[in-house]
Structure formats: C-alpha cells, structure tokens
N, C-alpha and C positions, 0 to 999 in steps of 0.2 A: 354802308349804303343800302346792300339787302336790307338788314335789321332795321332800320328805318322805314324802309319801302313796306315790308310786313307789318311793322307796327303802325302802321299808319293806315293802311290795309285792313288791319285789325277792328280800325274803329267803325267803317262803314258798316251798317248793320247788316245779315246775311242778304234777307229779299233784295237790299238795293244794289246788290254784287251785280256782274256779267253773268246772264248764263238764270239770275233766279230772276232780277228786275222782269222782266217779260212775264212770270209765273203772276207775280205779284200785281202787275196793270190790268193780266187778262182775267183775275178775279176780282179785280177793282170795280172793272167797266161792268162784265159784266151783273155786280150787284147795284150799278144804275142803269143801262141799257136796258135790262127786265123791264121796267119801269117808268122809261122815258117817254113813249106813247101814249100815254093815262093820264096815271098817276103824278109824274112831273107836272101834267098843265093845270091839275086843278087848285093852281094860287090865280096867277094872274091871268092864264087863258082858259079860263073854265067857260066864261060865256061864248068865245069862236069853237071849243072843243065841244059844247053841246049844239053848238047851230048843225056842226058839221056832222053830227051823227043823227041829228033830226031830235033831238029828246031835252025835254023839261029840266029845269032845274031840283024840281022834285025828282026825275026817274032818275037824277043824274047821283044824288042822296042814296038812291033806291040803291045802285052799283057800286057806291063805296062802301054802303054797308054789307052787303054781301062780300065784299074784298074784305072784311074786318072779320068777317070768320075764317079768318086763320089763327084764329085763339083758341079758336076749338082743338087745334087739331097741329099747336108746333108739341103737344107732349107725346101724341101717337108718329110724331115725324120723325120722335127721335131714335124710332126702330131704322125709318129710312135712313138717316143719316147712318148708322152703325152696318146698315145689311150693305149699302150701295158706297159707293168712290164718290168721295168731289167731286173728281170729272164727271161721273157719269152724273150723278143730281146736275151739275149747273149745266151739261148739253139736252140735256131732258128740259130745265128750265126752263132756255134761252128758248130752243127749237118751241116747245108751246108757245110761251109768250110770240115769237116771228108769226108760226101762222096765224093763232087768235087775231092779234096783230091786223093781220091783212085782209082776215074776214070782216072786222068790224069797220074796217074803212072804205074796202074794194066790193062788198059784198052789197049791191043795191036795194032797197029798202026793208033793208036786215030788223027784221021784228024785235021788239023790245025783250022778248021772254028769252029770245035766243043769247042776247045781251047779256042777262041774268044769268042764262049758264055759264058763258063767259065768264063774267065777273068771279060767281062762284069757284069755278076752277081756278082761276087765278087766287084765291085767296088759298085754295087747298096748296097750293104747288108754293105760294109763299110761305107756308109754315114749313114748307120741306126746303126749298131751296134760299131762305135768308138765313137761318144757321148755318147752311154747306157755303153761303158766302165768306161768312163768319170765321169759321173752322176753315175753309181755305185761309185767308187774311194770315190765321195763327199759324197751320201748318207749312204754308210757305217760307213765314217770318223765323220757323223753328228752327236753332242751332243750338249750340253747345251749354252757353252760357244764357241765350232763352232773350237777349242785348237784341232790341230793335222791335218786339213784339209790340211796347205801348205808342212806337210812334208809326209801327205800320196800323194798327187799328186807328191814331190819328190820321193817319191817310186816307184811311179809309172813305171819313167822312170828309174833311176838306177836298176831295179831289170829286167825291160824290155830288158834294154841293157845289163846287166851282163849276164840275161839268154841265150839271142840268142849270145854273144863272145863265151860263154862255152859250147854252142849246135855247134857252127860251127867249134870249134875247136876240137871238137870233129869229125867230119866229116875228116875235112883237116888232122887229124891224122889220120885217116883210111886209107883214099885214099892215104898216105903218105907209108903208108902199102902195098897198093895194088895199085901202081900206074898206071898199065896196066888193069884195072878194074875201071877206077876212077865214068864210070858214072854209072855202073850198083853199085856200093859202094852208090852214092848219091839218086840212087833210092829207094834203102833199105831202108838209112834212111829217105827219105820223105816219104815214108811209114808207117815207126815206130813214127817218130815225130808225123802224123796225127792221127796214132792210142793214143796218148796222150791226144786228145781231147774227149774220151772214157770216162774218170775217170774225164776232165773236168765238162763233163755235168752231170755228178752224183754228184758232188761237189755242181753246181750251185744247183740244186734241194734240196740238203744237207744243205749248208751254207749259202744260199744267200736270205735275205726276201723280202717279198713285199714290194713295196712304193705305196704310192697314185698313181690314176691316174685319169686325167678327167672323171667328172664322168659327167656332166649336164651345160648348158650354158641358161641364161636368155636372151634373144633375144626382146625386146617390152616387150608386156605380153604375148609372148609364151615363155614358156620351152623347149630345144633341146636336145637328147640324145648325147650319149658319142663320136658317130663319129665328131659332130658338137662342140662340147664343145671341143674337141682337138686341132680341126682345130680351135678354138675361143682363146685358150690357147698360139700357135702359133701366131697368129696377135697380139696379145696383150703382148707377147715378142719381137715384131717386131718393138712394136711401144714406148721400153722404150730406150732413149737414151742415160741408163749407160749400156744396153748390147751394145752398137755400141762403146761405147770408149773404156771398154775392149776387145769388138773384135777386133778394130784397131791396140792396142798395143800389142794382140796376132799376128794379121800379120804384124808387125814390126819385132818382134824377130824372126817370122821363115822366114822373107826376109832375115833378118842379118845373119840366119844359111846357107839359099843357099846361098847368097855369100861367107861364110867362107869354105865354100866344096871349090871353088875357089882359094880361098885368104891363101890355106895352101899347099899342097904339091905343085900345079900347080905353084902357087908364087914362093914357093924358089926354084925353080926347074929354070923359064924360067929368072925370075929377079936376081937372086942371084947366078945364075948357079952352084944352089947343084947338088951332083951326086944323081944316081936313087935310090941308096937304103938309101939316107940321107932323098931325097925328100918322099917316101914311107915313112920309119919310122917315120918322125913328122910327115905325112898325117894321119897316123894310130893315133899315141896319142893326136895329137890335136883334130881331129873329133870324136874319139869314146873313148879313156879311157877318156878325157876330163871328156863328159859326164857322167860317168858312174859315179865319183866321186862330181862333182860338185852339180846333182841329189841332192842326199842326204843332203851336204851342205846347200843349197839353201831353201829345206824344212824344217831345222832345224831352219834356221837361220829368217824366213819367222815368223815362229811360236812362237819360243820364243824370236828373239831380236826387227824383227819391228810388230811382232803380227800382220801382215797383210801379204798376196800373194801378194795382191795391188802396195803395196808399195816397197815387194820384186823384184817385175818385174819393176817398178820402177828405180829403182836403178840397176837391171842389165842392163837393157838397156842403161844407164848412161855408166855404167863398159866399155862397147860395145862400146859407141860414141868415148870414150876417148883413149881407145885402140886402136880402128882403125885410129882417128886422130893423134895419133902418130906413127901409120904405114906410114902416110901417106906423113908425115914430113919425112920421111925416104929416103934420096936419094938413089940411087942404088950403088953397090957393094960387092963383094964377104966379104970385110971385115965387114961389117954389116950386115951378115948373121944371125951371131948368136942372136945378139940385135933383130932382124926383129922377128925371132923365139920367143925371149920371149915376145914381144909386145902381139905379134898376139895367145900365150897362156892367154896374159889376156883377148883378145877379144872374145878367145875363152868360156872361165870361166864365162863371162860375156853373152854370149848367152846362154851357156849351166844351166846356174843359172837362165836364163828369160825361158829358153824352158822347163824346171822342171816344171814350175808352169805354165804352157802358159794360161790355160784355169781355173785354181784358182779361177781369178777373178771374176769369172758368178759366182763362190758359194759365195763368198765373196758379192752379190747382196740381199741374202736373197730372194728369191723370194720362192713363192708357191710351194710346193714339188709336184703338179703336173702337174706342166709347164716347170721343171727346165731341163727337157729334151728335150724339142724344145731349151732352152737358150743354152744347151748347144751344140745343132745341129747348131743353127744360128750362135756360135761361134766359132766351125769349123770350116765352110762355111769360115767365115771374116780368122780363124785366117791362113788357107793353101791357101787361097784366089792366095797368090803370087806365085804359084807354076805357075802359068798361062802366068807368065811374069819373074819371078826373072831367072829362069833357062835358058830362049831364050835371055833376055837382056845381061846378064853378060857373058854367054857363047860366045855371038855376039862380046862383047867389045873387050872381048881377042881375038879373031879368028881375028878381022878387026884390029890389032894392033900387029900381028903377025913380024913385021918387028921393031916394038920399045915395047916388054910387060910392061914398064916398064908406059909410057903412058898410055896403057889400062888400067893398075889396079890402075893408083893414078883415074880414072875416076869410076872403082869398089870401092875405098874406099871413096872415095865424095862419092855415094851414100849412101853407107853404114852407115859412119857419120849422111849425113839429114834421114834416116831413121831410124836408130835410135834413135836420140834425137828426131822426131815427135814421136816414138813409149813412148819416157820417158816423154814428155808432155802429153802423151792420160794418161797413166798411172797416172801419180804425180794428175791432172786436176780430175781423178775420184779417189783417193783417198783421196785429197780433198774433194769431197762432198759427200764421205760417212763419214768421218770423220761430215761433217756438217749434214748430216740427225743422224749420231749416236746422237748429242749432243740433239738433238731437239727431238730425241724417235723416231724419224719416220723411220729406217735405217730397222727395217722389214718388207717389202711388202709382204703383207694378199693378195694383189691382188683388197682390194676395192675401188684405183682409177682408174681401169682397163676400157677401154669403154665395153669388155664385159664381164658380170658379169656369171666367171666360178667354180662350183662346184665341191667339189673331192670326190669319193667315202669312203673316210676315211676307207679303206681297211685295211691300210700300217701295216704288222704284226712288231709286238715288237716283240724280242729273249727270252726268259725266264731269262737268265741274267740280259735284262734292267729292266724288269720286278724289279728280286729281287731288282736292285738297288733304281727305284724308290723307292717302299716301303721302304727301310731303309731309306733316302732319310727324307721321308716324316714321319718316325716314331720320326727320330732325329730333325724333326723339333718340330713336335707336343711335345718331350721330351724338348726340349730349351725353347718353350712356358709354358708350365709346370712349368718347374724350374723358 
C-alpha cells in the first residue's frame, strides 16, 4: 500500500506537491498582477482606462511604446537576474509596479510627461523582472528528473490568461452597471487590483526560496567578486549556441502570434466579408479562449507524451506551418468562410501550444542555476525580438493592399508558413542534439567548458519538505542496500 501511495505520489509533478504549490501560484500571480492595472485593460477597456486618466488615444500609443523599451534592455538584465534572487527581482518588481500604480490613478491631474517616466520605468523593470518570472516558473518546477517543467510553464500562461478574462470581466460588468461612471468605475478598480500586490509581496517573502546566484568569477589568476562573475555568467550564456536556437524558435512562434492577431477577426472580416459581430466573436476565441485552453494542453502533453518542451514547440510550430498553408490555399469567398475559420483555429492551437512553452527550452538546456537567469533574459530579448518588425510589416501589408485584402494576407500567410517551419527546424535541429549530448552524459552543463570560470554562492535554500524528501529518499535507498 506504501508503494502505491509513493508511486503514485511520484507522478504529481514537484511544484504542484504540498509545501511548493504556493511557491509556484505566488510566482504565477505575480507575473500577472505586475500587469493587471495597465496593460491587462488595453484590449477591451482601453477607452474607460484612458477616460480615467484624462489622456488621448494617441498619448495612450505614446505609453505603450515606451513600455516596449524593454527590448533594449532584457540582455543588460541578464547581469540583474545572475547578481540579485528571484525573490528579491519580483519584491522590487511587485513593490514598483504598487506604488507607480497608485500614483497614476490617486495622484490628481498627474501631467502627462510624469506618465512617460512611468511608463518608461516600467518597461526597464519588465526586462528585469519577466525573466525572473520565468526562471521562477523553472526553478520552482526543478527536481530530479526536470517531470513537470513543460506543464508548469503551460500554467503559466493558462492561469495568466484565465485570470486577467475574469478580472476584466469583472470590470466590464461594473461599468455595465454604471454606465455613465464607466471611468471613475475603472479607476477604482486599478486601484484595488494594485492594491493586490499587497499580499503579493508577503507571499514572495513567505513562499518563494532562494536560488543560487553568481557568487565569484576566475579571471587569469585573479579572482573577481559577485558584480563581475554575473556580468561573466551573462557572456558565457552569450556564447552557447543552444541558447540562440531556442531563442530563434521562440521568436518564430511569437512572429506567428502577431500575425495571427491579423489573420483572425481582420481576415474574415475584409476577405470573407463576415459581419462585425461574427468577425469580433471568432476574433475573441481564436486569440484568447484559444490560449487559455491550449496552455494547459500543450504542458501536459510536452511532459508526459514527448517528455520534452523542445520537441513540444517543435511540433507546434509544425501545427502552425501547416495550418496556415492551408489558409493559404484557400481561395476567397463568403462560402469558405466557415472552412477558413476552422483552418486558422488549428493555426491558432498550434501557436497557442508553441507560446505555452516559448521559453521551456532555456531550462530544458540544463545550464547552471546561477546563470539560468541571464539565459533566460537573453531569451526574451530573441524570443519578443519581432515585436520590432512583425507588427509594422504585416500591419503595412494589409494597409498597402487595401483595394484587393485578399492579396495582402495570402502574402501575411507565406510569411507566416517560412517562419514557422524556420521556427520548427531551430527547434527539431536543438532537440536533436540534446537528445545526442543526453546519450553521451554530457547534456548537463556544470558550466566547466565555460571561457570564464564562474562560481555560485551555493546559498539556494531547500523548503523543509525537500528536505524530508531527500532523507526518505536516501534512507530507502540505504534500506534497498541493506536488504
């Protein structure tokens, strides 16, 4: 009956045990919480979120592109993620985001320029603090056998998205309420939302342990302290060439997601000449319930059918190619509306299954727990890279092709197609040779063919739960040797 009970025990992945579950929801939340007073409104609440701050549709352009320079600046983050803890990146996070937060809604006729510093900052602290989400997710999810990482990163995003549907639908029911109040209704709750990150950052202090971090770098025959062994930890993720193919096939699949923001309601709308609320309704569940289901799927599937992320984004990006090249074969007409519609839900399935796991792969590398935070800043950087070009390219197509869309988008779905199947070669091509470093023992990197040779404080607290596990662990082995 023991043996049962362990074995069965066995199969729940670590994060979602007694004792780590908490670890795992309180880095969950707060890589939506950050986020949920902004950035969450501007789909469907973007007109009550700019009433309520007094500012234009343009100024409102103005702040997200300033939040979009965090491109600049997730490869210099990846010193922060190596010098500083999890904990301490996402309590630094949360705590900015709270008070910005409360300035920009409590703070009365808060000048626009002040706004822009805001924004600004927040884009600097999201290239530092959505890797340390990131690397939370992996480092939580870490055990023995590495069993649960692809479907905690699918958690990641399913519970992300589940949460802010049901935070805003909540709003939109308010203001549904109080319609003639809609922005002082939206300012309340960006208020209250922020105050959420309250009981966030006592979570992190509560649940969340330490990991290693840079602690010392070999240099000649001199020895360097912690600022230099970080920034040492950073170049020598810089310079291994499986983080650059899974960064490539991460920015494959989120090229493939902005052009599907494209290639779904604005398609069947200007090619298929759906009506507005046929085109809205698939716009909605192809783009967002999509994901929200797929999420989960994809992590499941990642974990126990190909036992790799690798090889899951792999195969979605596949999903993706093929979908869209049958979009694309698609001649125009209102009577293959509905066929075009279910194509482009597999294409969607098939992003939304690759965008789960986008950044998987960096753990999947095995690299040094106190590097794994620049890997996975450098991974960022590669995998949003396209945010720089996919959005002005494909937005242009259509605009310049306003007199025939039907042209423009078979030229959005050629791209689409070569970029995904380059995204499903970077993939296949690196899980391939970790498959060939696994057979040969070499597949975990200590970091000792590194050029520079970096040191980790060996800080990284265990929970008292691993603890007892070890020991049992270890007592059942000593009992097996025994017998």
């Amino acid at each position: 009956m023991n043996e049962t009970s362990t074995a069965s025990s066995s199969r729940i992945p670590h994060f979602l045990k007694r004792g780590k579950i908490g670890a795992f929801l309180t880095v969950v939340l707060t890589g939506q919480l950050v986020y949920v007073s902004f950035e969450a409104f501007k789909g469907a609440l973007m007109l009550p979120l700019t009433q309520s701050l007094g500012i234009g549709m343009d100024q409102f352009g103005i702040l997200m592109g300033w939040i979009g320079i965090a491109m600049f600046f997730y490869v210099p983050a990846g010193w922060v993620n190596n010098r500083f803890t999890i904990r301490s990146i996402l309590i630094a996070f949360a705590s900015w985001r709270l008070v910005t937060f409360l300035i920009l809604f409590l703070v009365p006729n808060l000048s626009f320029s002040v706004m822009v510093v805001i924004a600004a900052s927040w884009g600097i602290w999201d290239a530092i603090g959505w890797p340390a989400v990131v690397n939370g997710v992996v480092f939580v999810a870490k055990d023995e056998d590495t069993k649960g990482r692809g479907l905690a990163m699918g958690l990641l995003e399913t519970i992300r998205r589940g949460v802010e549907v049901i935070m805003n639908l909540i709003v939109i029911g308010a203001i549904g309420l109080f319609p003639d109040h809609a922005a002082g209704v939206l300012k309340a709750f960006g208020v209250g939302y922020a105050l959420l990150l309250v009981p966030i950052v006592i979570s992190l202090l509560r649940f969340v342990p330490k990991n290693a971090v840079a602690e010392s770098v070999q240099i000649g025959e001199k020895k360097a302290g912690k600022n230099l062994a970080a920034l040492a930890g950073l170049v020598n993720v810089l310079l291994k060439p499986r983080v650059w193919l899974a960064g490539l096939a991460a920015m494959c699949i989120y090229w493939t997601y902005v052009n599907l923001i494209y290639l779904s309601a604005p398609y069947i709308k200007l090619v298929f000449h759906a009506s507005d609320s046929v085109a809205g309704i698939f716009g909605i569940f192809n783009t967002g319930l999509v994901g929200v289901f797929a999420g989960l799927v994809s992590g499941i599937v990642a974990d126990y059918v190909f036992k790799s992320s690798t090889v899951m984004l792999g195969v979605a990006l596949s999903i993706t190619t093929a979908g869209a090249f049958c979009v694309y074969l698609l001649p125009s007409g209102s009577d293959l509306m509905w066929l075009a519609m279910v194509l482009l839900m597999v294409m969607a399935l098939g992003v939304f299954m690759g965008k789960a796991v986008i950044l998987a792969p960096i753990a999947e590398l095995h690299l040094p727990e106190h590097i794994s935070g620049s890997a996975m800043s450098v991974g960022s950087f590669l995998a949003y890279a396209s945010v720089f070009w996919a959005h002005p390219m494909t937005a242009g197509i259509v605009e310049s092709h306003k007199a025939n869309p039907y042209d423009g988008y078979q030229k959005v779905l050629l791209i689409t197609v070569t970029v995904a199947a380059v995204g499903a070669a970077c993939a296949i091509v690196l899980a391939l040779i970790n498959k060939r470093l696994e057979s040969k023992g070499m597949l975990e990197d200590g970091g000792e063919h590194d050029i520079l040779a970096v040191t980790a404080d060996g800080s990284a607290e265990v929970d008292s739960e691993s603890k007892a596990e070890l020991e049992a662990k270890l007592a059942c082995d000593e009992a097996r040797r025994t017998l």
